[in-house]
C-alpha beads as a LAMMPS data file, in Angstrom:
LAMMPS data file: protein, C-alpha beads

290 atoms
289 bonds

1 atom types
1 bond types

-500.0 500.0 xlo xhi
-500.0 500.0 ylo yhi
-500.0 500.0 zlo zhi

Masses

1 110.0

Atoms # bond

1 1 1 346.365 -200.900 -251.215
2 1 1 349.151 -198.575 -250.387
3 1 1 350.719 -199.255 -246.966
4 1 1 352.360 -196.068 -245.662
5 1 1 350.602 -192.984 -244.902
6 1 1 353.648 -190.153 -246.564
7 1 1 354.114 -187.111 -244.218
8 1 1 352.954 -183.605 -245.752
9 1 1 353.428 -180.015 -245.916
10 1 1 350.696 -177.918 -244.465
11 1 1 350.368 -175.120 -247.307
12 1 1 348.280 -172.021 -247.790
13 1 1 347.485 -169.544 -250.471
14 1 1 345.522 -166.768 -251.606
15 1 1 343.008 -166.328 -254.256
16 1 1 342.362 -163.504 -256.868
17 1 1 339.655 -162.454 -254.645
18 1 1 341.557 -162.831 -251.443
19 1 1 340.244 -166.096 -250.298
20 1 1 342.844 -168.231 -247.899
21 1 1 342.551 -172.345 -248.704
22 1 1 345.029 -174.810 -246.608
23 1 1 345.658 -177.967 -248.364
24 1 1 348.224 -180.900 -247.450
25 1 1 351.208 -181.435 -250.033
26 1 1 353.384 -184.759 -250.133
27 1 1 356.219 -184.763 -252.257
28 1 1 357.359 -187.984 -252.617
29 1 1 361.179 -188.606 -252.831
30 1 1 360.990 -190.387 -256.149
31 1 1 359.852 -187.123 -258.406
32 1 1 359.021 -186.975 -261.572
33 1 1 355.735 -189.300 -260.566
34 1 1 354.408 -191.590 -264.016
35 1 1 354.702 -190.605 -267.568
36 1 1 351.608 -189.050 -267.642
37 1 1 351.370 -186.731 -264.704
38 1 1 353.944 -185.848 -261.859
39 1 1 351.305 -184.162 -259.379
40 1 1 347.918 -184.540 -258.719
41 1 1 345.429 -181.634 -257.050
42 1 1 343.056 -183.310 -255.644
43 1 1 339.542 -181.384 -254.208
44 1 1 336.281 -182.395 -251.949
45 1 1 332.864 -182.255 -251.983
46 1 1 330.305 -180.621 -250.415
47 1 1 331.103 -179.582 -246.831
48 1 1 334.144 -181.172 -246.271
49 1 1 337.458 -180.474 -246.830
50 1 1 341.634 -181.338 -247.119
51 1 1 341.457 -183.223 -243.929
52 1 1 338.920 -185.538 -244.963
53 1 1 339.674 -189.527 -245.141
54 1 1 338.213 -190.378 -248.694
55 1 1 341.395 -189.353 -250.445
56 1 1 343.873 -191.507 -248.210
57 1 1 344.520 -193.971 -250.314
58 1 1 344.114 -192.552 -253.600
59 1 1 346.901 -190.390 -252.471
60 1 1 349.305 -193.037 -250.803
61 1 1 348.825 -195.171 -253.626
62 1 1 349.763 -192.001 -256.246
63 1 1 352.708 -190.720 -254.040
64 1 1 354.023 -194.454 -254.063
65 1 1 353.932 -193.762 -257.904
66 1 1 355.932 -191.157 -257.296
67 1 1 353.183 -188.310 -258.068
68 1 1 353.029 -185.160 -255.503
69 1 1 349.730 -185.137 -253.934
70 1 1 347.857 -181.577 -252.650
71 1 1 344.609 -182.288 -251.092
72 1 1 343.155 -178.702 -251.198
73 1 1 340.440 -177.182 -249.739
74 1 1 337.929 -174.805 -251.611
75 1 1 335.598 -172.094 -250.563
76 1 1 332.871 -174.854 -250.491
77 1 1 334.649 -176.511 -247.622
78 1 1 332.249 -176.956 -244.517
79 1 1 328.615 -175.795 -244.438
80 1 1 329.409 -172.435 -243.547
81 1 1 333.188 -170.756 -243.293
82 1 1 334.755 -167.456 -243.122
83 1 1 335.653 -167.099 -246.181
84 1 1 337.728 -163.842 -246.692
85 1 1 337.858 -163.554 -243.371
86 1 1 336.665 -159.802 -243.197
87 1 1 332.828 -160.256 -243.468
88 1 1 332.144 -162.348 -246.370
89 1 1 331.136 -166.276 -245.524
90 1 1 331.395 -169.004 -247.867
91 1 1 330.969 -172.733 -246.973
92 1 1 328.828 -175.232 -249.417
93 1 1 325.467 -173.083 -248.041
94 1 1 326.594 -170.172 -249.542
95 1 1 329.167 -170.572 -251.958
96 1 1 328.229 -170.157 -255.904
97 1 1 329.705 -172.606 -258.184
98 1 1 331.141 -170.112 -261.120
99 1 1 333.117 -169.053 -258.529
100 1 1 334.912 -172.499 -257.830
101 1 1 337.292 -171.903 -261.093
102 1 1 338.898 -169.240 -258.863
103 1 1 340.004 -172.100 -256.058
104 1 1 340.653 -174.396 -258.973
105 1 1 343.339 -172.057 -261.159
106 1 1 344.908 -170.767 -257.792
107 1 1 345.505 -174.233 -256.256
108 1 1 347.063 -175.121 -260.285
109 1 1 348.900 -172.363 -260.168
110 1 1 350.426 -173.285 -256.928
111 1 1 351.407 -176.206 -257.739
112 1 1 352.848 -174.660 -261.253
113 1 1 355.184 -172.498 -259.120
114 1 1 356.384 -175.662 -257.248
115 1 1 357.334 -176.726 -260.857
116 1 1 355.170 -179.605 -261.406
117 1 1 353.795 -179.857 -265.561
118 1 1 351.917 -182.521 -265.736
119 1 1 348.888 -182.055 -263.311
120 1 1 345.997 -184.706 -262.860
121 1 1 342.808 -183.079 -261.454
122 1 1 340.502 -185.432 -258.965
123 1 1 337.361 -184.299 -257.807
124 1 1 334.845 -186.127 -255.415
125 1 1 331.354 -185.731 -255.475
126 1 1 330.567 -181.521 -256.057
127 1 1 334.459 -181.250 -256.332
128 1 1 334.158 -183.612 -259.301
129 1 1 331.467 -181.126 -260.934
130 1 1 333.455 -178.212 -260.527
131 1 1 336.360 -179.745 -261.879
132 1 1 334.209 -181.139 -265.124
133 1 1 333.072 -177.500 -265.004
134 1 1 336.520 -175.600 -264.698
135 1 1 338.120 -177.733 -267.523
136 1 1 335.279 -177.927 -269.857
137 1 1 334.825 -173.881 -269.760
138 1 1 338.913 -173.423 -269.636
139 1 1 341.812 -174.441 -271.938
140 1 1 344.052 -175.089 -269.152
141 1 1 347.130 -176.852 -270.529
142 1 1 348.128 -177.643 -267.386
143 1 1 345.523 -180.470 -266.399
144 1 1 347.011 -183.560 -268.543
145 1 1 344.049 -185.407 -266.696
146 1 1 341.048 -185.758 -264.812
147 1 1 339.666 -187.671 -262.322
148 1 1 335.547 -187.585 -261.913
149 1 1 334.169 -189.417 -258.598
150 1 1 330.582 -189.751 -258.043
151 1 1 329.552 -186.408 -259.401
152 1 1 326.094 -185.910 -258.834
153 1 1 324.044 -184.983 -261.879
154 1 1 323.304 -181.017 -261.626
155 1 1 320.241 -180.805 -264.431
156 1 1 317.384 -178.956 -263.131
157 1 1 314.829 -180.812 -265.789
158 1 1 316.229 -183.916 -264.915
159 1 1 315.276 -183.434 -261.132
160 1 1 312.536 -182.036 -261.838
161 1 1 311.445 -185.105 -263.331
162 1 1 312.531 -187.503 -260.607
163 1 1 310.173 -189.217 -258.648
164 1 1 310.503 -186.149 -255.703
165 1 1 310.002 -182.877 -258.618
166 1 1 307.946 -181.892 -256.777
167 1 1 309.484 -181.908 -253.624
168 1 1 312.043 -180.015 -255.494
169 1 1 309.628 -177.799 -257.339
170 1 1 308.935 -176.661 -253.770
171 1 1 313.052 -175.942 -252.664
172 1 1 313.167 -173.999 -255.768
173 1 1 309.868 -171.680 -255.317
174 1 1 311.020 -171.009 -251.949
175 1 1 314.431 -170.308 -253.084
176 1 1 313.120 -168.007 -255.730
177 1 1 311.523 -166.206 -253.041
178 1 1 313.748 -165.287 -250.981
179 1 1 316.055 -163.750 -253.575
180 1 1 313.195 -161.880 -254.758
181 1 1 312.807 -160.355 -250.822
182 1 1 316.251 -159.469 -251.036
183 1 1 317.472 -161.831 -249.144
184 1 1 319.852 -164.222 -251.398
185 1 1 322.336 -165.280 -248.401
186 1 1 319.531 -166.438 -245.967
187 1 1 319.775 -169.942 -244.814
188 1 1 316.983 -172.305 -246.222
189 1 1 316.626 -175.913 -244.846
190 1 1 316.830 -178.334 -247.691
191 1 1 315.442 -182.215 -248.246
192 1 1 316.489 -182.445 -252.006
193 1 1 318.796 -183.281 -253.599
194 1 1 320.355 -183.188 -250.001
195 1 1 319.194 -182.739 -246.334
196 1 1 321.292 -179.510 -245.786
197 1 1 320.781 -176.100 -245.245
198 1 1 321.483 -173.844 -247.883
199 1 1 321.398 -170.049 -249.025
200 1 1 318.900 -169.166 -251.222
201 1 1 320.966 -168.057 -254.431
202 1 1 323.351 -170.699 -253.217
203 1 1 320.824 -173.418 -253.709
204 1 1 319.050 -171.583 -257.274
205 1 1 323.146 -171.747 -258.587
206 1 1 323.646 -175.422 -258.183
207 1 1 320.035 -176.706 -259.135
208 1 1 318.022 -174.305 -260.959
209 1 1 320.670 -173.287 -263.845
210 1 1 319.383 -175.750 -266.100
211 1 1 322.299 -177.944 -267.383
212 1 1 325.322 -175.738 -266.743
213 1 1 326.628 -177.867 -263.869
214 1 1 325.580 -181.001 -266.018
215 1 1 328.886 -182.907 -265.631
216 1 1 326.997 -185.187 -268.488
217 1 1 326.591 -182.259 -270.418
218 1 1 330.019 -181.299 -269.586
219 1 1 331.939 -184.205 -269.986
220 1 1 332.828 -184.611 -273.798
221 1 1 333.965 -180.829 -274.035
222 1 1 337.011 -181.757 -271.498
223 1 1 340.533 -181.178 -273.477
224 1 1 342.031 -184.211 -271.589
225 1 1 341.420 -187.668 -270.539
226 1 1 338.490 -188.252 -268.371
227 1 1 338.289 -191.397 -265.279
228 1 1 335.116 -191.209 -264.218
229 1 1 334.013 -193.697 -261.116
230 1 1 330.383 -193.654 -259.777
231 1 1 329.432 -196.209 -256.488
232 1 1 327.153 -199.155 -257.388
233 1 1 325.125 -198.089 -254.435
234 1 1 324.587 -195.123 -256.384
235 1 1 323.047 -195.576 -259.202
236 1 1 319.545 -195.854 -257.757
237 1 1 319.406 -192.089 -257.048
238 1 1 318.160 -189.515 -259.441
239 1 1 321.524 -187.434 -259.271
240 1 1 323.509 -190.462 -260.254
241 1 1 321.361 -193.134 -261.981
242 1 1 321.920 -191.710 -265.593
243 1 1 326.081 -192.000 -264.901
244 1 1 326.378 -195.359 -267.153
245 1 1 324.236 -194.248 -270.177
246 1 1 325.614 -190.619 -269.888
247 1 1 329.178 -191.820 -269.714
248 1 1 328.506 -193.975 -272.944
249 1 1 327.095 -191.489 -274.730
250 1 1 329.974 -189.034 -274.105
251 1 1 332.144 -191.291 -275.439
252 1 1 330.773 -191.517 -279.073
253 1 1 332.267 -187.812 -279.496
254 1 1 334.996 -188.064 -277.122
255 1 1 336.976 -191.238 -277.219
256 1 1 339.205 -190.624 -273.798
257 1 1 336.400 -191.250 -271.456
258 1 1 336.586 -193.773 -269.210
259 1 1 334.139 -195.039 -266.999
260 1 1 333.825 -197.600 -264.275
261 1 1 331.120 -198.658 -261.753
262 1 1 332.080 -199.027 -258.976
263 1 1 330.894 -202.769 -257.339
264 1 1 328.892 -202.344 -253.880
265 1 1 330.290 -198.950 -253.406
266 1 1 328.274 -196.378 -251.921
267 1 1 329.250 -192.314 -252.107
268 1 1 332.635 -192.817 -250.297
269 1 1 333.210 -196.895 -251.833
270 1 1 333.757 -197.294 -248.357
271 1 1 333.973 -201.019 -248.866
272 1 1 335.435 -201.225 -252.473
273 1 1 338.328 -198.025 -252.277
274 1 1 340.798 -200.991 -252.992
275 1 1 338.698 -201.901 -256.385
276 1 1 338.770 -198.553 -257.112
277 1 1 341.873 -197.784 -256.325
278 1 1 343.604 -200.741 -258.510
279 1 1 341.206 -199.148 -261.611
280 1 1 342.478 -195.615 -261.389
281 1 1 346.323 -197.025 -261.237
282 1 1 345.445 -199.151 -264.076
283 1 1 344.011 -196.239 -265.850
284 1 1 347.147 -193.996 -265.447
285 1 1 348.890 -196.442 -266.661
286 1 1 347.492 -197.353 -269.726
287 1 1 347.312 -193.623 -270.567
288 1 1 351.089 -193.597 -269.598
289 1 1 351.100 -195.680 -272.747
290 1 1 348.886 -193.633 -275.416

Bonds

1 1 1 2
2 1 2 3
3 1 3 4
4 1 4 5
5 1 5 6
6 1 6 7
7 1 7 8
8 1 8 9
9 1 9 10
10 1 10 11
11 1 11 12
12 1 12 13
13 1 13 14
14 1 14 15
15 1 15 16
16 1 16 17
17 1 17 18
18 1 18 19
19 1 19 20
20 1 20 21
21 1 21 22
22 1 22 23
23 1 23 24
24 1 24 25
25 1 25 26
26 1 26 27
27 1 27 28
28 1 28 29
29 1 29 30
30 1 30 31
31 1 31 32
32 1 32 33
33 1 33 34
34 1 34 35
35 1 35 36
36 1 36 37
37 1 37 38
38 1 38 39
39 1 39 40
40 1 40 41
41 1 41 42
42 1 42 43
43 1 43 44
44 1 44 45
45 1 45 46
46 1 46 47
47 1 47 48
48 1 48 49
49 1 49 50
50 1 50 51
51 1 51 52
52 1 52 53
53 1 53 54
54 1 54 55
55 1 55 56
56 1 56 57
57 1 57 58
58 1 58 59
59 1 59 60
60 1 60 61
61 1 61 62
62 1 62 63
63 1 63 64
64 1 64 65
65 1 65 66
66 1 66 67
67 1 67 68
68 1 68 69
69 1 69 70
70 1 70 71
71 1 71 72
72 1 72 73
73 1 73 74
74 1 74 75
75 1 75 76
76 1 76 77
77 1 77 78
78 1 78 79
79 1 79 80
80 1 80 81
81 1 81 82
82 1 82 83
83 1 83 84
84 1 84 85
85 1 85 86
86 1 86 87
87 1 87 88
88 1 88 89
89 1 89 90
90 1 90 91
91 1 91 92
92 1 92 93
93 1 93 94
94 1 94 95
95 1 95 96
96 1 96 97
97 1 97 98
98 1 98 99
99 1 99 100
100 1 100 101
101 1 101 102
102 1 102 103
103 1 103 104
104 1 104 105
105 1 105 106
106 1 106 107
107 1 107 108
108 1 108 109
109 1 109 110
110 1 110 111
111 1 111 112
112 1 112 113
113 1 113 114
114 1 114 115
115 1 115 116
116 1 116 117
117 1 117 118
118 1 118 119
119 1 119 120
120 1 120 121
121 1 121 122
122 1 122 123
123 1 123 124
124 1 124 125
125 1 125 126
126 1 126 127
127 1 127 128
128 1 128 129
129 1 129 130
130 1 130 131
131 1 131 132
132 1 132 133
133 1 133 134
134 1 134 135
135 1 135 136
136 1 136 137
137 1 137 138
138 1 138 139
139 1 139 140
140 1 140 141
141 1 141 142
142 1 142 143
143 1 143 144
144 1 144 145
145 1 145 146
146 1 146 147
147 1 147 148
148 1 148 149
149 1 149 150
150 1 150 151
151 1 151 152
152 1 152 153
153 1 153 154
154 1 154 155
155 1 155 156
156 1 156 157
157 1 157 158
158 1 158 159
159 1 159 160
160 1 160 161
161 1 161 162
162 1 162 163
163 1 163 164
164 1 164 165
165 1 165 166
166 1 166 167
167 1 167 168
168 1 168 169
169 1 169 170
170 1 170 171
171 1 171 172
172 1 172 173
173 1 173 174
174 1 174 175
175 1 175 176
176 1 176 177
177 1 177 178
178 1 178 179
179 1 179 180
180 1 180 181
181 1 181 182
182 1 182 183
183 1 183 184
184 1 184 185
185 1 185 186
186 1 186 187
187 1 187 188
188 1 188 189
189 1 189 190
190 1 190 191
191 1 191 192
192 1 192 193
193 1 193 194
194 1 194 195
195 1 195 196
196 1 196 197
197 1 197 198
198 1 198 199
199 1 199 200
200 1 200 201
201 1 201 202
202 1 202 203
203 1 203 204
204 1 204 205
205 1 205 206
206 1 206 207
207 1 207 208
208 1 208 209
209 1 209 210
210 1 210 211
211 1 211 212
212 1 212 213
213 1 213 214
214 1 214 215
215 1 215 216
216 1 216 217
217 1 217 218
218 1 218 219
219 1 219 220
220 1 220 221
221 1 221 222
222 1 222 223
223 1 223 224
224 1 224 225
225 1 225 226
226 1 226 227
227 1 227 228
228 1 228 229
229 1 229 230
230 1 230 231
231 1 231 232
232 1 232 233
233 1 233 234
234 1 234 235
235 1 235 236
236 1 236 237
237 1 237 238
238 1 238 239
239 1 239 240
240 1 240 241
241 1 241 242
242 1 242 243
243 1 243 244
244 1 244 245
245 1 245 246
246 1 246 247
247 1 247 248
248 1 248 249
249 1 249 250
250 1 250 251
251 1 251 252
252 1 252 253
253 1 253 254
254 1 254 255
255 1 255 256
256 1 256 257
257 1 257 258
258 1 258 259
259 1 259 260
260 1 260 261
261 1 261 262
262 1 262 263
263 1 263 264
264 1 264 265
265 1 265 266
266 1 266 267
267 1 267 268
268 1 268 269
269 1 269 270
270 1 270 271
271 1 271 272
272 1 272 273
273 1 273 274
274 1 274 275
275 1 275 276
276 1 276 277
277 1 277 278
278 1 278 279
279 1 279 280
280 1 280 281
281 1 281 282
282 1 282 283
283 1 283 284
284 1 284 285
285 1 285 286
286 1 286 287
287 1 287 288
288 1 288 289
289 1 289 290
């Protein structure tokens, strides 16, 4: 486990559309990071954001490597935030997930300016399926990796068959209503696939588009390696219990996949970051040698 927190750079930029992120940047005085990548971007999940402690030692451990590290915010950061800042909110509750490859090219192309090449992309939880989204719907020469963290399963068949479709037959009817009333941005409260509140179109974007956001569907039409980790704790839930046979099957047609379980790690691996940790350093590593 790395020892040393590294200092950062508070750093803001602008989206095509005008959205502001902040992330934290920490350039490490060693540049020029491993052979395979010399910065990595990483991004959150739902509702939380650059600050959060998941990433701290992924990120000392990289930057001790040598690798820059941004930990970047996206319009899904928080439940509800003020987005453009003149009237139109974003936040996970509102946000819709095409939209994420906006965040996800302007935080690359930030870091592009800065001069780093060699970019790995790592994504926790809904970061991880908009990043499996972004790169498998965008040639983007720029990602040389990716990094896929307990990405919940976004298949709205697959849910629907879970031992609560109903339950989420019900989120999506009422969902589907309130669109219909004309009222897409309305808050709805939520018991599947989380206890949240969300928007109605919001909601109908992440679960009820079928397999879009199906980062098992997604998966084997990534460009570039693929480290995917899911918590053992996990793997008894609907949105992550197909991770090991997905993950397998992925791998038939695309041979850089990579997959590890996690052992008595929940969402965060609270108790296991150093196991998982070690496995993504060995990974790097052993594509440093490909």
């Amino acid at each position: 486990m790395a020892s040393a927190t590294p200092l950062v750079e508070l750093v803001e930029i602008r989206t095509s559309d005008d959205v502001p992120h902040a992330g934290a940047l920490a350039v490490p005085k060693r540049k020029g990071g491993t052979p395979r990548f010399d910065a990595v971007l990483m991004m959150h999940g739902a509702a939380a954001s650059f600050a959060e402690s998941f990433y701290r030692n992924f990120s000392a451990a990289l930057f001790e490597r040598g690798v820059a590290t941004l930990r970047a915010n996206n319009r899904g950061h928080d439940v509800i935030n003020r987005g453009n800042g003149r009237g139109t909110m974003l936040g996970v509750a509102l946000e819709i997930i095409e939209d994420c490859a906006i965040d996800w090219d302007a935080w690359l192309t930030f870091l592009e300016k800065r001069g780093y090449k060699r970019i790995l992309v790592f994504g926790h939880s809904l970061g991880a399926v908009k990043t499996a989204y972004y790169l498998a719907t965008r040639n983007d020469a720029r990602v040389q990796g990716c990094v896929l963290a307990s990405p919940p399963r976004f298949n709205t068949d697959v849910l629907l068959a879970s031992d609560r479709g109903a339950e989420f037959a019900s989120m999506l009817a009422a969902a589907k209503a309130l669109v219909a009333a004309g009222k897409p941005a309305e808050l709805m409260p939520t018991t599947f696939p989380l206890k949240a509140f969300s928007g109605a179109q919001a909601y109908l974007s992440k679960y009820g588009s079928g397999a879009k956001f199906d980062v098992l569907e997604l998966v084997a039409k990534i460009p570039c390696p693929v480290f995917a980790l899911t918590g053992e704790n996990e793997l008894t839930d609907a949105v992550f219990g197909d991770h090991p046979a997905g993950y397998a099957a992925a791998r038939k047609t695309k041979r850089d996949v990579d997959f590890v379980v996690v052992p008595n790690g929940d969402h965060h691996y609270t108790l296991a970051q150093p196991f998982a940790v070690e496995h993504l350093l060995a990974w790097i590593d052993r594509e440093s040698l490909d």
